[in-house]
CHARMM-style PDB file with segment names, atoms N, HN, CA, C and O in Angstrom:
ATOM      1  N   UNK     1       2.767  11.257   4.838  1.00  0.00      PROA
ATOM      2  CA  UNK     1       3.180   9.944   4.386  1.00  0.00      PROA
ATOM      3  C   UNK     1       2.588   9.706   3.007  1.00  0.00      PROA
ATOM      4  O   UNK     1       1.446  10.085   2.745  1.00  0.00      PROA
ATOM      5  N   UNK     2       3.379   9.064   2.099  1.00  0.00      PROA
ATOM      6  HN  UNK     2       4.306   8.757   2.311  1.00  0.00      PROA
ATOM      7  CA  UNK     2       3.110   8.734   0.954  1.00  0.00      PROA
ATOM      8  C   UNK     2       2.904   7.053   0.765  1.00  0.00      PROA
ATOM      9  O   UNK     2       3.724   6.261   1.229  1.00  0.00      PROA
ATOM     10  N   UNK     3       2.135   6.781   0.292  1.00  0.00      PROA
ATOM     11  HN  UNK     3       1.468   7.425  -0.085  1.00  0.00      PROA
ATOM     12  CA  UNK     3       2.540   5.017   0.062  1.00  0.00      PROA
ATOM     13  C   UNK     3       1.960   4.793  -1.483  1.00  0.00      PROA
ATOM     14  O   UNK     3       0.881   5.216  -1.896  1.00  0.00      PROA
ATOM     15  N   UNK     4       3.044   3.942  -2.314  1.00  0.00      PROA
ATOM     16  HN  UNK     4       3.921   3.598  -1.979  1.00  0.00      PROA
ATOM     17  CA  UNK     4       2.790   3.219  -3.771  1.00  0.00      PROA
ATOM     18  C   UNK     4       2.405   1.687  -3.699  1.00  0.00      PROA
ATOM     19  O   UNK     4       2.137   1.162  -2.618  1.00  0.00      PROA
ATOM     20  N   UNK     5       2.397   1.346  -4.285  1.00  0.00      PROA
ATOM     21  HN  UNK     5       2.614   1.773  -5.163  1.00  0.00      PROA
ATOM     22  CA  UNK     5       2.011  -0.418  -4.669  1.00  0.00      PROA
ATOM     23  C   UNK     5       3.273  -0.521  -5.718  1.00  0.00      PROA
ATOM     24  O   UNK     5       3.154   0.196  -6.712  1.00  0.00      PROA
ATOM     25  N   UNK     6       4.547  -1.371  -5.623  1.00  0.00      PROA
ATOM     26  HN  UNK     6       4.644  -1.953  -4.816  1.00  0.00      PROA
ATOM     27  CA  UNK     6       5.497  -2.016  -6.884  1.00  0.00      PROA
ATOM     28  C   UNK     6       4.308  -2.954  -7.506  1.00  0.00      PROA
ATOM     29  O   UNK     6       3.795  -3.938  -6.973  1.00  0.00      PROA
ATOM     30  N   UNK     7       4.039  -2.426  -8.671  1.00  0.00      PROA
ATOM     31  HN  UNK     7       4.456  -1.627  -9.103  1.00  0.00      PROA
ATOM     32  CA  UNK     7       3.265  -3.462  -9.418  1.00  0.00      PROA
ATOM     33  C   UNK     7       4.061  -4.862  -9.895  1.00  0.00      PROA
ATOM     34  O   UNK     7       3.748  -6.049  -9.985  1.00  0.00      PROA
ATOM     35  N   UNK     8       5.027  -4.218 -10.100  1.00  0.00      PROA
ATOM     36  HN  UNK     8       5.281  -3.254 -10.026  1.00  0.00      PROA
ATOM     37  CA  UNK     8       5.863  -5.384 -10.443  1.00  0.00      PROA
ATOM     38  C   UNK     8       6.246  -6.526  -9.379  1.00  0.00      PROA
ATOM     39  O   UNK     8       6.758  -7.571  -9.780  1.00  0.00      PROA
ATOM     40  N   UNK     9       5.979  -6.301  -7.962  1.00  0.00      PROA
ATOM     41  HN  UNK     9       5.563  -5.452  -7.636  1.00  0.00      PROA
ATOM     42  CA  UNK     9       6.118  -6.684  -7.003  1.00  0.00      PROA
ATOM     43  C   UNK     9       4.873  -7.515  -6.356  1.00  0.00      PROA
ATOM     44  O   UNK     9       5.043  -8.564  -5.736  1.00  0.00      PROA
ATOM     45  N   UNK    10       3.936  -7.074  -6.518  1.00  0.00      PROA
ATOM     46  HN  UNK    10       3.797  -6.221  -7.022  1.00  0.00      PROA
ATOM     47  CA  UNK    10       2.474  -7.501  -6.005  1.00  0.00      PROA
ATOM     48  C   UNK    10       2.216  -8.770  -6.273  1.00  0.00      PROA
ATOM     49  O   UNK    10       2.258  -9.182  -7.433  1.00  0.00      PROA
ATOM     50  N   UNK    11       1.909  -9.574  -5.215  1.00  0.00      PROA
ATOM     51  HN  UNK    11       1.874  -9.239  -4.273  1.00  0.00      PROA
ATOM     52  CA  UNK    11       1.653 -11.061  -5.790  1.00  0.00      PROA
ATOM     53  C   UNK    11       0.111 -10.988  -5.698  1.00  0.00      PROA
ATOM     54  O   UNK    11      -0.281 -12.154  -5.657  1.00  0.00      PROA
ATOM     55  N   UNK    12      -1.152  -9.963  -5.638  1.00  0.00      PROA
ATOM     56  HN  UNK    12      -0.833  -9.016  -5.671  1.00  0.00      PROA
ATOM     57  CA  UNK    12      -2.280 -10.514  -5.382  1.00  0.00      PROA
ATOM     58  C   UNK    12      -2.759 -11.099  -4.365  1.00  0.00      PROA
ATOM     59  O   UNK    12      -3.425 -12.114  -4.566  1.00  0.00      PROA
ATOM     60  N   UNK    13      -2.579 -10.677  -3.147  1.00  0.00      PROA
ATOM     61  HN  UNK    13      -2.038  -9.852  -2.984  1.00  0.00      PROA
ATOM     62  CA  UNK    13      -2.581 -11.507  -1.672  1.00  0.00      PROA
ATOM     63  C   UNK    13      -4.443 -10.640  -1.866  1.00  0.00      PROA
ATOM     64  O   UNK    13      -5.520 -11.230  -1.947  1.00  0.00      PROA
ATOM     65  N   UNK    14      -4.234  -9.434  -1.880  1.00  0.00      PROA
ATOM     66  HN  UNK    14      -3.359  -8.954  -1.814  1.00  0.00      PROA
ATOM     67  CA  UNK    14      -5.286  -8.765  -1.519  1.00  0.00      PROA
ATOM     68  C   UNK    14      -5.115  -8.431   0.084  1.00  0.00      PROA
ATOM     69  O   UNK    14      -6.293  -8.112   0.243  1.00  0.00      PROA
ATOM     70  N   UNK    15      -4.696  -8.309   1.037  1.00  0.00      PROA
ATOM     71  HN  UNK    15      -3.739  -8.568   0.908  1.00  0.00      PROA
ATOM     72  CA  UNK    15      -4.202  -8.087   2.242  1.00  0.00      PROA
ATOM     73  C   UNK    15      -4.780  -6.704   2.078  1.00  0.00      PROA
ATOM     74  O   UNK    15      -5.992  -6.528   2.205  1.00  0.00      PROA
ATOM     75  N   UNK    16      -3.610  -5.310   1.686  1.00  0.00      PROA
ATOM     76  HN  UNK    16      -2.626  -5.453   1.583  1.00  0.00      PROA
ATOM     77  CA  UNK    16      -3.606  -4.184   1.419  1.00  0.00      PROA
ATOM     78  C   UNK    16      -5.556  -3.568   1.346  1.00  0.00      PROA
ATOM     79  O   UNK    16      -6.278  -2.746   1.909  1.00  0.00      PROA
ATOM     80  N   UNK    17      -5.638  -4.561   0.327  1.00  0.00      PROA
ATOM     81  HN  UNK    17      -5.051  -5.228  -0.131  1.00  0.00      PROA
ATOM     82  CA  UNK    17      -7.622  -3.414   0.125  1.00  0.00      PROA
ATOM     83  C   UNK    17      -8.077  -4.187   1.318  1.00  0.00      PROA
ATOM     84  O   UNK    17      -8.355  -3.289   2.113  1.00  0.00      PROA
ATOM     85  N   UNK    18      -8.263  -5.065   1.777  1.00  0.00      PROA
ATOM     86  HN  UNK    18      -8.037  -5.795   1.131  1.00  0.00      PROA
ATOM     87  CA  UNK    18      -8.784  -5.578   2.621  1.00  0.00      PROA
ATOM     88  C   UNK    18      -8.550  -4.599   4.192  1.00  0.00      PROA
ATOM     89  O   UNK    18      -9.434  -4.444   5.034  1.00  0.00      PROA
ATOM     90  N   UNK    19      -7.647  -4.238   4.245  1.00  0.00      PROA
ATOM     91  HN  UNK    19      -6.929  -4.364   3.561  1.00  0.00      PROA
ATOM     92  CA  UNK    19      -7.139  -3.506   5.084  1.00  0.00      PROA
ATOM     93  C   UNK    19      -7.271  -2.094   5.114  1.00  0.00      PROA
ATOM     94  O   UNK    19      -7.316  -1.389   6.122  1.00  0.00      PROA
ATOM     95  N   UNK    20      -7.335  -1.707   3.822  1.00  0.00      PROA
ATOM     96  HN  UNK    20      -7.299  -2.279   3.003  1.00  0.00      PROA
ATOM     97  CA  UNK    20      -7.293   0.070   3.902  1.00  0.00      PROA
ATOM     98  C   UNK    20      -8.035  -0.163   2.444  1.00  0.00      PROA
ATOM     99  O   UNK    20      -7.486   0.020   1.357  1.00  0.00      PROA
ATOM    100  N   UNK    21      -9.085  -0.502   2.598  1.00  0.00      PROA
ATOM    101  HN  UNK    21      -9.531  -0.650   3.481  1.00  0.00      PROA
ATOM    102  CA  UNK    21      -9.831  -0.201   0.677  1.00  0.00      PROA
ATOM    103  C   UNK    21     -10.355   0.794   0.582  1.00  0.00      PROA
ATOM    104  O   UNK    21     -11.298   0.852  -0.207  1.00  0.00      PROA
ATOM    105  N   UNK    22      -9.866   2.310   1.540  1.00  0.00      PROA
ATOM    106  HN  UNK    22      -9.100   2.263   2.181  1.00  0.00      PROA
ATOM    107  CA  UNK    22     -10.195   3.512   0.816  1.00  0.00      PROA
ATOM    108  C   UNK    22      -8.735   3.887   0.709  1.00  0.00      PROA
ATOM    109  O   UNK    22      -8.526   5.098   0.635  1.00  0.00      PROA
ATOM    110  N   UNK    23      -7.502   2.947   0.682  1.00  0.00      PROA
ATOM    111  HN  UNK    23      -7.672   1.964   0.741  1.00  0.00      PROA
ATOM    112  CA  UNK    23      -6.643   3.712   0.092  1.00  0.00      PROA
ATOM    113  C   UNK    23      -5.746   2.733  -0.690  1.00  0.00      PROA
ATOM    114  O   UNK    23      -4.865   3.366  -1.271  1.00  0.00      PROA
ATOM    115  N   UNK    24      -5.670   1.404  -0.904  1.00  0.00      PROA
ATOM    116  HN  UNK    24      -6.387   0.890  -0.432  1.00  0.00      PROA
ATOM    117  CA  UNK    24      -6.035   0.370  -2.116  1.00  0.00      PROA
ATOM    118  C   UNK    24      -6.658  -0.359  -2.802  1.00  0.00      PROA
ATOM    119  O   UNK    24      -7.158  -1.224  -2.083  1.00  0.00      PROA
ATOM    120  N   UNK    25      -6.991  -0.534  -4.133  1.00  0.00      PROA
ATOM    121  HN  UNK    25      -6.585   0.169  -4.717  1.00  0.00      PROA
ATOM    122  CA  UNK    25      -8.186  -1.212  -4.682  1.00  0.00      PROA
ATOM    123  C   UNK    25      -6.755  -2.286  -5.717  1.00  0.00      PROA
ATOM    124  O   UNK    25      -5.598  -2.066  -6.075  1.00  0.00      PROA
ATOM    125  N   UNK    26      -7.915  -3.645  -5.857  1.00  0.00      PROA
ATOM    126  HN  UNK    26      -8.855  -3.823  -5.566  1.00  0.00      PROA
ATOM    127  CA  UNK    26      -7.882  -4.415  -6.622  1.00  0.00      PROA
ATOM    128  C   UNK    26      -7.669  -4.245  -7.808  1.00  0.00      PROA
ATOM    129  O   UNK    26      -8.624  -3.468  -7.779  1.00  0.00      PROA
ATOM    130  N   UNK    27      -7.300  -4.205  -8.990  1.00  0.00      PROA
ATOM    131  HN  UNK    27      -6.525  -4.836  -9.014  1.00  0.00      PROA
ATOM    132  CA  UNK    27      -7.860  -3.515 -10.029  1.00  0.00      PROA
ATOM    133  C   UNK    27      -8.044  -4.809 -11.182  1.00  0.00      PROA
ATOM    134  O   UNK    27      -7.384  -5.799 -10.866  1.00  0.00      PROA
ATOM    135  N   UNK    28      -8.623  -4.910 -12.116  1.00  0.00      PROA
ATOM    136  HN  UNK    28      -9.159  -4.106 -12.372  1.00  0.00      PROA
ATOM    137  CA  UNK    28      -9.275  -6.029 -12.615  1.00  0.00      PROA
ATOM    138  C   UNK    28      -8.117  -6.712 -13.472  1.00  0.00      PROA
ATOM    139  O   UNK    28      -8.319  -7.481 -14.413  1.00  0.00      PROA
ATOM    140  N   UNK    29      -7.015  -6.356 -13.053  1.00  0.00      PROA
ATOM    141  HN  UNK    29      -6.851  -5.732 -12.289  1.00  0.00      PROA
ATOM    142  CA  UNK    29      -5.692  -7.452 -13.735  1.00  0.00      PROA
ATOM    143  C   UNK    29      -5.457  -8.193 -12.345  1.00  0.00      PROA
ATOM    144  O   UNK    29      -4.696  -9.152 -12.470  1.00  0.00      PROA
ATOM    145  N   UNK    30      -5.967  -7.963 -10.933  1.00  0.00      PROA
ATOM    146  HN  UNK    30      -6.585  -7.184 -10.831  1.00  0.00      PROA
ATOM    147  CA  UNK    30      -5.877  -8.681  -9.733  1.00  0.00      PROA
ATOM    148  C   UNK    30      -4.549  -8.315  -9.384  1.00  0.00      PROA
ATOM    149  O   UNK    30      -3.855  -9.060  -8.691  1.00  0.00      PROA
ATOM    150  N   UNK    31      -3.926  -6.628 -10.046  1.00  0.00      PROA
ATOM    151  HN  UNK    31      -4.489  -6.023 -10.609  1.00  0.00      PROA
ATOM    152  CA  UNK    31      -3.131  -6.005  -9.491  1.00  0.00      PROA
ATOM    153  C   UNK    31      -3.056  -5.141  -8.394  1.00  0.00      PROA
ATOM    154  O   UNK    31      -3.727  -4.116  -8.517  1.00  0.00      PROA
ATOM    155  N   UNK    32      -2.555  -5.243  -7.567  1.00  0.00      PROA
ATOM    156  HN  UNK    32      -2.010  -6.076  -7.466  1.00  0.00      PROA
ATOM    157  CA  UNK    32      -2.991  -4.103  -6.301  1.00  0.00      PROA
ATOM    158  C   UNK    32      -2.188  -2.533  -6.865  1.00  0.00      PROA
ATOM    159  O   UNK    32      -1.034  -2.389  -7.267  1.00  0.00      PROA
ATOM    160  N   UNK    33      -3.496  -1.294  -6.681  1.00  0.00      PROA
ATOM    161  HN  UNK    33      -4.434  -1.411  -6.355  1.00  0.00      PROA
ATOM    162  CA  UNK    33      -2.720  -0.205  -6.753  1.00  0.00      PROA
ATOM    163  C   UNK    33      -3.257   0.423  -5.630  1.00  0.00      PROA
ATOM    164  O   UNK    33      -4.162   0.069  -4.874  1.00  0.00      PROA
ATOM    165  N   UNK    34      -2.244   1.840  -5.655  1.00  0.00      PROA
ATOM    166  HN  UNK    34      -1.509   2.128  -6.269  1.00  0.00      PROA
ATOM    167  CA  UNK    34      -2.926   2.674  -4.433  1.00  0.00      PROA
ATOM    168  C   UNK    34      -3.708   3.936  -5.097  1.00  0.00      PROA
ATOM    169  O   UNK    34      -3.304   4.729  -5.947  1.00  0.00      PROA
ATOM    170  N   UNK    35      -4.941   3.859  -4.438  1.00  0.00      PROA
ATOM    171  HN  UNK    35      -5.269   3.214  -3.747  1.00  0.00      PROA
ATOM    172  CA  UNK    35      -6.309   5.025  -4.717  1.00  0.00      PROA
ATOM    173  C   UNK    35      -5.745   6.350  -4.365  1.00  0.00      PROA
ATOM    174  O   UNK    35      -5.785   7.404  -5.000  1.00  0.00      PROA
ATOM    175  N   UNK    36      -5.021   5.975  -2.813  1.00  0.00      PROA
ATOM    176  HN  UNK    36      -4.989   5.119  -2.298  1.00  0.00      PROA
ATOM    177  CA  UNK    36      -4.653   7.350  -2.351  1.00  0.00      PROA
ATOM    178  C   UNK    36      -3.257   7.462  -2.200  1.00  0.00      PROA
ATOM    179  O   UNK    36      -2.608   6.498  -1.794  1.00  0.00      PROA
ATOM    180  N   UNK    37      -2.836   8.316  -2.425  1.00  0.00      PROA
ATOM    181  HN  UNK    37      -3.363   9.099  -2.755  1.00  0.00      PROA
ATOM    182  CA  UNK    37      -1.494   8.145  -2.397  1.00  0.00      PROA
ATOM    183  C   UNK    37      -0.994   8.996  -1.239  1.00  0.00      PROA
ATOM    184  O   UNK    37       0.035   8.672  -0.646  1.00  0.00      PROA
ATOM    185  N   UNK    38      -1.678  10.054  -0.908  1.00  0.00      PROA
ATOM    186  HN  UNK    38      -2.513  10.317  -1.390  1.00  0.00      PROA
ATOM    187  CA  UNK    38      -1.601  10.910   0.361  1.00  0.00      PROA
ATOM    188  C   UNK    38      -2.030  10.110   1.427  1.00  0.00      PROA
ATOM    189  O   UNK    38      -3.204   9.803   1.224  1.00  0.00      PROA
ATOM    190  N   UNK    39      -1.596   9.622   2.499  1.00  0.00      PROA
ATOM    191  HN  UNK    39      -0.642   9.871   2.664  1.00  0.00      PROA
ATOM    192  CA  UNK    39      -2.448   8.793   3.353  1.00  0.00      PROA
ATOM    193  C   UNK    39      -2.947  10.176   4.839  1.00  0.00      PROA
ATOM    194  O   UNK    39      -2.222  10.794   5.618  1.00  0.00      PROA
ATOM    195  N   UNK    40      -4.029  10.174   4.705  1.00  0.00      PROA
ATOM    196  HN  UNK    40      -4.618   9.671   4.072  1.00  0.00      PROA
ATOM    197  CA  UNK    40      -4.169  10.608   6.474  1.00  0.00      PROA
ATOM    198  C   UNK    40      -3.624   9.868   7.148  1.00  0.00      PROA
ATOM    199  O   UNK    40      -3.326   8.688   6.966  1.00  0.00      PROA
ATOM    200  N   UNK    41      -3.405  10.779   8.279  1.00  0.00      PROA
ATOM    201  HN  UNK    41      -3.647  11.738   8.427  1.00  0.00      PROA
ATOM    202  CA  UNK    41      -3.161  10.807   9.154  1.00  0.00      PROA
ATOM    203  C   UNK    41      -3.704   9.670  10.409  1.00  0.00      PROA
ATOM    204  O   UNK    41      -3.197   8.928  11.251  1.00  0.00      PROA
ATOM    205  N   UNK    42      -5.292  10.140   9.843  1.00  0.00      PROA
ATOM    206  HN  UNK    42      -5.704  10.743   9.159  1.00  0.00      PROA
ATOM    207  CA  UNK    42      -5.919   8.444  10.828  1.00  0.00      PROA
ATOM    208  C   UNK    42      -6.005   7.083   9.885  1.00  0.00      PROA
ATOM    209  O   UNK    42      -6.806   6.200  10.191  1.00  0.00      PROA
ATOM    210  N   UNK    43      -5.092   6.943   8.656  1.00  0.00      PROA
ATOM    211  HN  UNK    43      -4.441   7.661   8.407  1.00  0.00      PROA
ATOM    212  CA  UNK    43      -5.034   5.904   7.903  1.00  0.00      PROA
ATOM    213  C   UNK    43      -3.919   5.396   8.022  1.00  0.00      PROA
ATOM    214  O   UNK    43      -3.663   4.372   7.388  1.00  0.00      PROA
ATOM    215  N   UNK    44      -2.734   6.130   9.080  1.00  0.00      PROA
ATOM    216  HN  UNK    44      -2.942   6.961   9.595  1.00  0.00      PROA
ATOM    217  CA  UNK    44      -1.350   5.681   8.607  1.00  0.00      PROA
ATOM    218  C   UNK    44      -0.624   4.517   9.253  1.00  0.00      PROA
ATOM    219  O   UNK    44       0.417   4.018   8.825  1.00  0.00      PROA
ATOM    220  N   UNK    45      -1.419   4.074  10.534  1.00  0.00      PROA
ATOM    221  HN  UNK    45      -2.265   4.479  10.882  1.00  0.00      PROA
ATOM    222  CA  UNK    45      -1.093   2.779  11.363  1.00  0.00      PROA
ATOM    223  C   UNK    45      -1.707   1.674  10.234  1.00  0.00      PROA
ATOM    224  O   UNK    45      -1.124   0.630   9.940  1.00  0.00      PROA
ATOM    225  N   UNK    46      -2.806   2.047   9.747  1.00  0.00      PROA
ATOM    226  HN  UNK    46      -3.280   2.895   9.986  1.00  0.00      PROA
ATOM    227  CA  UNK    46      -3.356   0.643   8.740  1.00  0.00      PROA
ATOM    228  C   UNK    46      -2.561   0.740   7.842  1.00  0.00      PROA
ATOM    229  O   UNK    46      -2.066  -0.387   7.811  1.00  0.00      PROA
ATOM    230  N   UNK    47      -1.853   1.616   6.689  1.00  0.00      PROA
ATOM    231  HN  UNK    47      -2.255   2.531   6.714  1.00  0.00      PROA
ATOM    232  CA  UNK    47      -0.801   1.439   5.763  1.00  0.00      PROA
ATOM    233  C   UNK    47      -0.104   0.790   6.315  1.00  0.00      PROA
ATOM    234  O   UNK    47      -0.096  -0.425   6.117  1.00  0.00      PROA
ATOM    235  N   UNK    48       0.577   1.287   7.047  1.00  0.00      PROA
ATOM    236  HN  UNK    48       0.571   2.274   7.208  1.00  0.00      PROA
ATOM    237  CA  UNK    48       1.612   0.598   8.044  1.00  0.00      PROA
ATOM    238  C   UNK    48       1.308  -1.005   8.225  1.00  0.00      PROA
ATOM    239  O   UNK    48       2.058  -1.927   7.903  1.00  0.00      PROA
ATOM    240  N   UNK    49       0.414  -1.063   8.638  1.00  0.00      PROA
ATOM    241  HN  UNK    49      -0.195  -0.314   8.900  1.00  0.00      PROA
ATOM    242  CA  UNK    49       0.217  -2.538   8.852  1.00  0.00      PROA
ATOM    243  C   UNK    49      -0.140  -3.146   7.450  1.00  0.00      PROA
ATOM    244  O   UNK    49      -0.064  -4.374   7.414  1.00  0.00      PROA
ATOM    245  N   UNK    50      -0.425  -2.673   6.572  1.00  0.00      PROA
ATOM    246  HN  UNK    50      -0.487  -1.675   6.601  1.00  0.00      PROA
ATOM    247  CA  UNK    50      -0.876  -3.122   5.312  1.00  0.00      PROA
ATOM    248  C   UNK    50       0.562  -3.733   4.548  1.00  0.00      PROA
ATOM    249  O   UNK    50       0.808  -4.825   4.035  1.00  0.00      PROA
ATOM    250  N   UNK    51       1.370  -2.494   4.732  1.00  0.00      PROA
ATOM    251  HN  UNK    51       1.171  -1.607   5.148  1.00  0.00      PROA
ATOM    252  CA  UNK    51       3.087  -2.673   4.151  1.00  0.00      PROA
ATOM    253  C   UNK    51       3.521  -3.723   4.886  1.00  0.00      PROA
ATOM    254  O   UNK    51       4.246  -4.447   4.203  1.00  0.00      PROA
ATOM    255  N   UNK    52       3.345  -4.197   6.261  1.00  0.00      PROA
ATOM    256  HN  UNK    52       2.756  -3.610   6.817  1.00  0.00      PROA
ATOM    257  CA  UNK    52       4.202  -4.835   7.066  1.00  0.00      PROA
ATOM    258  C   UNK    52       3.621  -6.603   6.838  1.00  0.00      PROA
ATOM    259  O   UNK    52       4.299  -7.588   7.130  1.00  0.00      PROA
ATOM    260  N   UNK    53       2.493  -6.624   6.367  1.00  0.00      PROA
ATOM    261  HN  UNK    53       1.942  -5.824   6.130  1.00  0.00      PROA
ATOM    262  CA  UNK    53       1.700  -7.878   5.982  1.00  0.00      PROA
ATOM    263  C   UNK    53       1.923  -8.247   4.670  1.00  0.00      PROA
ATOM    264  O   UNK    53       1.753  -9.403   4.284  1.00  0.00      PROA
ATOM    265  N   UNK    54       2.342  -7.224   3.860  1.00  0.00      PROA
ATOM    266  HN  UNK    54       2.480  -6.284   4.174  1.00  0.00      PROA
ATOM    267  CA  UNK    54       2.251  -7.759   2.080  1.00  0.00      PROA
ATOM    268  C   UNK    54       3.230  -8.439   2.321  1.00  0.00      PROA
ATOM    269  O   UNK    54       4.202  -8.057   2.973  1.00  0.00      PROA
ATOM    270  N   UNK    55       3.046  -9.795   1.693  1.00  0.00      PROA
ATOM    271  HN  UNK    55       2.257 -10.105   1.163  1.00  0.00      PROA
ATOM    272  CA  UNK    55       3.917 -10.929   1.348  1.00  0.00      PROA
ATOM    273  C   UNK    55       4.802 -11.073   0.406  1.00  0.00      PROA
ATOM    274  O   UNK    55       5.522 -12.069   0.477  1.00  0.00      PROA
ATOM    275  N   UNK    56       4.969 -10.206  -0.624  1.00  0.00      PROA
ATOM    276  HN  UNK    56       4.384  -9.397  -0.682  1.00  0.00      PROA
ATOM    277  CA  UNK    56       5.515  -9.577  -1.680  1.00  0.00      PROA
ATOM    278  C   UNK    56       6.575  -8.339  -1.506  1.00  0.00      PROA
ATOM    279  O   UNK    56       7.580  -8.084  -2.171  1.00  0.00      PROA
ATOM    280  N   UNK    57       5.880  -7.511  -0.138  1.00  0.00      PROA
ATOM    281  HN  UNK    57       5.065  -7.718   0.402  1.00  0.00      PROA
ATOM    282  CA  UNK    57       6.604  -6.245  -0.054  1.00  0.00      PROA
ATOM    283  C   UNK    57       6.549  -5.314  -1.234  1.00  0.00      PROA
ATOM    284  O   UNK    57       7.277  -4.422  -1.669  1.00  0.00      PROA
ATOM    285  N   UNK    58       5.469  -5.830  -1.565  1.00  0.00      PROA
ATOM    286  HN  UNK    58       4.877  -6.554  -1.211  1.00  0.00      PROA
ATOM    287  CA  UNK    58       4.992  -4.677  -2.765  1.00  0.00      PROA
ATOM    288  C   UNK    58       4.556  -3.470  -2.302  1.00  0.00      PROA
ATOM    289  O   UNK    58       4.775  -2.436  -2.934  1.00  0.00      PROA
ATOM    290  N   UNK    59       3.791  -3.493  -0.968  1.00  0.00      PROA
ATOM    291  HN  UNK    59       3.613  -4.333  -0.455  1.00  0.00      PROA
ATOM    292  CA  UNK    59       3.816  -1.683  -0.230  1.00  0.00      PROA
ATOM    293  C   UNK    59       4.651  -1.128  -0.322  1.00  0.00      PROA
ATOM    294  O   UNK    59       5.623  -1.823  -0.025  1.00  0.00      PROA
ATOM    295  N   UNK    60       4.977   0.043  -0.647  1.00  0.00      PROA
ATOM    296  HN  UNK    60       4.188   0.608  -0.888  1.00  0.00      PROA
ATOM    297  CA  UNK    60       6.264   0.680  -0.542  1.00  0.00      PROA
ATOM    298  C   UNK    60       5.539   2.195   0.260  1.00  0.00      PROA
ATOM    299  O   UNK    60       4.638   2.795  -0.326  1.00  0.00      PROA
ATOM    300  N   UNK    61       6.119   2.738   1.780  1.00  0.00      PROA
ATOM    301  HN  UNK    61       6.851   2.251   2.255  1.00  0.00      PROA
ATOM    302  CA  UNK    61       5.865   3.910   1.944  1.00  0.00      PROA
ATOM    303  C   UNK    61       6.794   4.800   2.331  1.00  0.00      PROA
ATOM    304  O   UNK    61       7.457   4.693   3.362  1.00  0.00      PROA
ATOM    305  N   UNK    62       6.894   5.947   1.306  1.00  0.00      PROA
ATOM    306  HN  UNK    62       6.355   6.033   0.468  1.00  0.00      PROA
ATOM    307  CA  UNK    62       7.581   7.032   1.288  1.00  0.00      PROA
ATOM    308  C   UNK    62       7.367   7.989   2.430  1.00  0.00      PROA
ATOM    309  O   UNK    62       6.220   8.360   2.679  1.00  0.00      PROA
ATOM    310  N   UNK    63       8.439   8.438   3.178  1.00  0.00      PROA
ATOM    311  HN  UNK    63       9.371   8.137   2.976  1.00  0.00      PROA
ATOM    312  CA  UNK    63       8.743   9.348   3.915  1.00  0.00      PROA
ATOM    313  C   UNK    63       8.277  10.860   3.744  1.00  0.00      PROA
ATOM    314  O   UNK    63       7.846  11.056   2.607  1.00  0.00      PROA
ATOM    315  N   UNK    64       8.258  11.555   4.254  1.00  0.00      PROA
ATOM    316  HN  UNK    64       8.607  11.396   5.178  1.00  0.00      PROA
ATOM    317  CA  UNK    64       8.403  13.284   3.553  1.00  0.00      PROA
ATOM    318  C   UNK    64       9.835  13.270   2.733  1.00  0.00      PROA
ATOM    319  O   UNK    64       9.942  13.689   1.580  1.00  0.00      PROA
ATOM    320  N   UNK    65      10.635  12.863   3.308  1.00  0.00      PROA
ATOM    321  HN  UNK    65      10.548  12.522   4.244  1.00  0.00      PROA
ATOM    322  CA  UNK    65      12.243  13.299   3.196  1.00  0.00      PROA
ATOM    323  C   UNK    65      12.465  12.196   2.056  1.00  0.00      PROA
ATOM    324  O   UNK    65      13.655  12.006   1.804  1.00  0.00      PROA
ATOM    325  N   UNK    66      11.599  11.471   1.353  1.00  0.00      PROA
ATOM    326  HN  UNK    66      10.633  11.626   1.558  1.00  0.00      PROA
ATOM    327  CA  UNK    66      11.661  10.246   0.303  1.00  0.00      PROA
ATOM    328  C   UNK    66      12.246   9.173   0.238  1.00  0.00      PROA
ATOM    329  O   UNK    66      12.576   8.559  -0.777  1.00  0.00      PROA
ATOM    330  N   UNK    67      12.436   8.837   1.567  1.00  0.00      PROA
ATOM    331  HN  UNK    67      12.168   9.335   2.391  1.00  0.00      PROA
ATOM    332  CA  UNK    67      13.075   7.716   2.243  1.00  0.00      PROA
ATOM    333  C   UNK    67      12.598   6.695   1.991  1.00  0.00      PROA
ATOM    334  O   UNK    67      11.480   7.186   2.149  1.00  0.00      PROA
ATOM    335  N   UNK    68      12.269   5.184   1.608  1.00  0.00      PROA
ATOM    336  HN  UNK    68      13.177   4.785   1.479  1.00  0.00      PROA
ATOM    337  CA  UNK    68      11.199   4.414   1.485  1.00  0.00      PROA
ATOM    338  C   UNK    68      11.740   3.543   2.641  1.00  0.00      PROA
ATOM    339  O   UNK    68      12.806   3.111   3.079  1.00  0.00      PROA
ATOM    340  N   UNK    69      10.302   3.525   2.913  1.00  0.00      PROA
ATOM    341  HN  UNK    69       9.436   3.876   2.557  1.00  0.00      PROA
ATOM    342  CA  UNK    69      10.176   2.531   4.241  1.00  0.00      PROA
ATOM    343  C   UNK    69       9.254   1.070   3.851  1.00  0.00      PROA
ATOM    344  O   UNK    69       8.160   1.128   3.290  1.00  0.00      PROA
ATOM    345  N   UNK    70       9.678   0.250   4.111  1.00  0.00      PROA
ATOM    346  HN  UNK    70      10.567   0.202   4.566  1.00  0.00      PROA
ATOM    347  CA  UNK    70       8.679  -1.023   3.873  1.00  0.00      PROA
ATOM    348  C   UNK    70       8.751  -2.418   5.625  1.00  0.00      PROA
ATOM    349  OT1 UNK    70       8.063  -3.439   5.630  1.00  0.00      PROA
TER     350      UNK     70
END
């Protein structure tokens, strides 16, 4: 599983790091990006839930097959 942050999309909820802040950080424009872009395997229910909470739908997570799922 892959997951991005739409910057252009991100309203700053902070949800995402709060949730998985070893695989999104804040970054000092109070833009959310993603640290990791590979997610493990034992990280991928919290992406998941991270994407399914952003209020913005700024998570975006990619498939193997490059499907985006949100």
């Amino acid at each position: 599983m892959r997951v991005r942050v739409d910057r252009t999309q991100c309203g700053c909820s902070g949800y995402c790091a709060r949730l998985v802040p070893s695989v999104f950080h804040i970054g000092d424009d109070n833009v959310a990006r993603a640290i990791e872009t590979d997610v493990p395997r034992s990280l991928a229910d919290a992406v998941r839930e991270a994407a399914t909470v952003c209020p913005t739908g700024a998570v975006v997570i990619d498939d193997p097959q490059g499907r985006p799922e949100r």
